[in-house]
N, C-alpha and C positions, 0 to 999 in steps of 0.2 A: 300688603300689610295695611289695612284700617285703621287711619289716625282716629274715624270719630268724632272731631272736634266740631263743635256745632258752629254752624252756618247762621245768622241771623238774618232772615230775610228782609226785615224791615230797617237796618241797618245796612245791610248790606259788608258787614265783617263779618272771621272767623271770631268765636267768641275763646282767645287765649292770650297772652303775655307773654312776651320773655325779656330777661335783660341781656343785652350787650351781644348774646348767639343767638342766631339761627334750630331750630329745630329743624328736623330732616324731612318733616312735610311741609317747610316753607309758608307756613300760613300763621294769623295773627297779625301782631303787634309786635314789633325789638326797640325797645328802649334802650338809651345809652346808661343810665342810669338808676338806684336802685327805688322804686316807690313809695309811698306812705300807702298804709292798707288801702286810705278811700284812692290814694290814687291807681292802685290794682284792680279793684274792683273796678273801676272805669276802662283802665288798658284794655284788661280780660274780658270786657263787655257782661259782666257778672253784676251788673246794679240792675238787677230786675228782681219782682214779687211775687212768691210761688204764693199760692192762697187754697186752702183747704174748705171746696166747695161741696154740696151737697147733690146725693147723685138720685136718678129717676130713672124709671122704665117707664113703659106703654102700659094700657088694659087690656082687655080682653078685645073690646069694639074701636081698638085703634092702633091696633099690634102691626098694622101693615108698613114694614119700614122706608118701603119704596113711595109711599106717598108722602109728597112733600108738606102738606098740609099736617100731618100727624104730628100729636105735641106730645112729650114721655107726662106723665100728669102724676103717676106712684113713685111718692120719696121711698129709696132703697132705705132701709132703718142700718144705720151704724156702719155706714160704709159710706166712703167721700173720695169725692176727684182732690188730686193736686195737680192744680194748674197753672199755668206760666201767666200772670197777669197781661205783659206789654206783647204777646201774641196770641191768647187764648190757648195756646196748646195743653194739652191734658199730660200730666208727666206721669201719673199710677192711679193707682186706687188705693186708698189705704183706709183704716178702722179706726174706730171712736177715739181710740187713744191717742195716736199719735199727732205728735206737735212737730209741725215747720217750724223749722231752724234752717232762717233767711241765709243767703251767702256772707250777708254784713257780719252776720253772727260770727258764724265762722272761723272770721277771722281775730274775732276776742278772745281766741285761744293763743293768736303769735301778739296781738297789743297788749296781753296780760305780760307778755317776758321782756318786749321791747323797751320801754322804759326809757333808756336814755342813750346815748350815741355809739356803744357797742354794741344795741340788742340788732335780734333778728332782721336780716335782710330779704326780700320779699325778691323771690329767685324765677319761677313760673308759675300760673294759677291760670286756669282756661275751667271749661263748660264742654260734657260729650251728649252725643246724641241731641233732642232737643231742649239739651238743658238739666236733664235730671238728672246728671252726676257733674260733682263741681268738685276741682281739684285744686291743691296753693302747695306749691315747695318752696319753704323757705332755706336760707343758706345760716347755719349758725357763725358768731362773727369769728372763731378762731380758726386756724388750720391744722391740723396733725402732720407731724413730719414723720417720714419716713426713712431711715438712713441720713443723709446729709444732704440726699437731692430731690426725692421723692415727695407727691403732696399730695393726701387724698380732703377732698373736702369732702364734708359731711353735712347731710339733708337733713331738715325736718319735713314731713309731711302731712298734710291734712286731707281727707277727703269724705264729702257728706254727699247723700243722695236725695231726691226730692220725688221716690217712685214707692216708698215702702219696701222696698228689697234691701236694704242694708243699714247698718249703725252707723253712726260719724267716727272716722277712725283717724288719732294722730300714730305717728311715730316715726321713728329713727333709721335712716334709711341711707345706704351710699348713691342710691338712684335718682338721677334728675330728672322729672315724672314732666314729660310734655304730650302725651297722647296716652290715648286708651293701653297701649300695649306697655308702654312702660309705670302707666299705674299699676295692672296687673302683675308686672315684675317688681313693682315695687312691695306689692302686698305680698307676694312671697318671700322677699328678701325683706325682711323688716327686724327690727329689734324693740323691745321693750312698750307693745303697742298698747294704748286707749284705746276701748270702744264704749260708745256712748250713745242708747238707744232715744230713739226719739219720743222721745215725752215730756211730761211738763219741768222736770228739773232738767235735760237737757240743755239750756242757756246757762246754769247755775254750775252745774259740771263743769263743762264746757270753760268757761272763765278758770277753774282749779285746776285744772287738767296742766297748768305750765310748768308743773312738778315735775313731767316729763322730762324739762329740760336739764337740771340736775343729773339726774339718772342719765343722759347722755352723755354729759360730763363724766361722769365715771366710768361708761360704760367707754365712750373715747378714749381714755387713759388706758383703759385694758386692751385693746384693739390698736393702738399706738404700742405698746412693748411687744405684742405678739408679734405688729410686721416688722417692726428694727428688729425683733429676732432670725425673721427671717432676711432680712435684707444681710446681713452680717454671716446668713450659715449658707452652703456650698450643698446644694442636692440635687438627686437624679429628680426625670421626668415623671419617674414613679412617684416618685414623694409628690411631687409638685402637684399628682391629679389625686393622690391620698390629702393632700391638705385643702383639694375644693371638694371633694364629696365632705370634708368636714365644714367645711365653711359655707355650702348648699346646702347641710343637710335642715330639712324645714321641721323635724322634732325628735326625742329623744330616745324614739324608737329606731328610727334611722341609724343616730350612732349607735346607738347598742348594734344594730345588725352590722354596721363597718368595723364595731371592736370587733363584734364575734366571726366576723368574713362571710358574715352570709349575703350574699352577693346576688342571688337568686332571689332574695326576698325584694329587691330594693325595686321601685314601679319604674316603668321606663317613661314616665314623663320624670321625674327625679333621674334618672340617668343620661336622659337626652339635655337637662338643664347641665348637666355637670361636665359633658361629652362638646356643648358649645360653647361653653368658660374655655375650657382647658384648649380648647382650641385658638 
């Protein structure tokens, strides 16, 4: 299993956070305690500067790439590297349009909610591959109870890319997101999600975006009476794997096909998700 988490060689850290646990590829930082954003971005090794430089090829009379003497001399027109300042690494390619949005950034999506000694707790936030995907789970400050003993917390999560392959995406999530693999389960299992493409109002967004957290609140409250419903009602094992293909299911084609039983429609990567819950 591929944590991903990027290695800094000039450092010589993994670049990720956690508070108080361990994640299960034992690498990073565990602080006893919960951060201020600047101080996650230092944990996570995430204070570096992606910079959107401008890309070249060779000519005709100097195309040979094996020589080392060869300089690229022709600007590519409306195409540009994003690359990692404090290592030179190249993280994509991307087009005229798109606007870096720094990790600092980022994180003025959970400082806009923060505010004062309730807000968001800053839970795990790391960097995969060499840096172009930057991830932050924060922990909202309240808990949901379940029955009398039971306690789920609930995530918020952020993640932006820095390769041109994807949008900045927050949202509401049961998933505590420390590696590649459980970002990927997080983006499946997600509720009420932001996506926010990279351009020039991207920072302007990005700050509005803490609307989100509202909507979790509500969305909390509804998700709190469904499991005290269950925590109180008595059902077979039948029920139990009918009520995670409902609670897996990723859209609303899905449930139509659980109401109607069509059973054959449903893709076995959605059946294999539901087959290792219930398990």
């Amino acid at each position: 299993m591929a944590h991903q988490i990027n290695f800094n060689q000039k450092t010589g850290k993994n670049s990720f956070m956690s508070v108080k646990e361990k994640a299960w590829h034992n690498l990073g930082q565990v602080i006893d305690r919960y951060p201020t954003s600047s101080e996650a971005i230092q944990h996570a090794g995430l204070d570096y500067i992606v910079e959107k430089r401008p890309l070249f090829t060779y000519d005709t009379n100097n195309h040979l790439w094996g020589n080392p003497d060869a300089m690229p001399e022709i600007e590519v027109p409306n195409f540009f590297a994003t690359v990692r300042a404090d290592t030179e690494q190249v993280l994509g390619v991307v087009g005229n349009d798109y606007e870096v949005v720094q990790n600092r950034d980022a994180f003025t999506f959970f400082d806009a909610i923060v505010g004062g000694g309730e807000g968001i707790l800053y839970e795990t936030a790391g960097a995969l591959g060499e840096g172009e995907r930057v991830f932050i789970t924060a922990k909202l400050p309240d808990y949901i109870k379940v029955g009398r003993k039971d306690m789920i917390e609930q995530y918020l999560f952020l993640t932006t890319s820095h390769d041109g392959l994807g949008s900045i995406t927050a949202a509401f999530t049961p998933i505590r997101i420390v590696c590649n693999n459980t970002l990927n389960a997080a983006m499946q299992n997600h509720s009420n999600a932001i996506k926010i493409r990279h351009t020039a109002s991207a920072g302007e967004r990005l700050k509005q975006a803490h609307t989100l957290m509202g909507i979790s609140q509500v969305l909390a409250g509804e998700i709190e009476g469904l499991f005290n419903q269950w925590a109180k009602a008595s059902i077979t094992d039948t029920e139990v794997k009918k009520l995670i293909q409902i609670a897996m299911a990723p859209n609303k084609e899905v449930l139509t096909n659980l109401a109607e039983g069509k059973i054959d429609l449903l893709s076995t990567h959605y059946t294999n998700i539901v087959d290792n819950v219930y398990e």
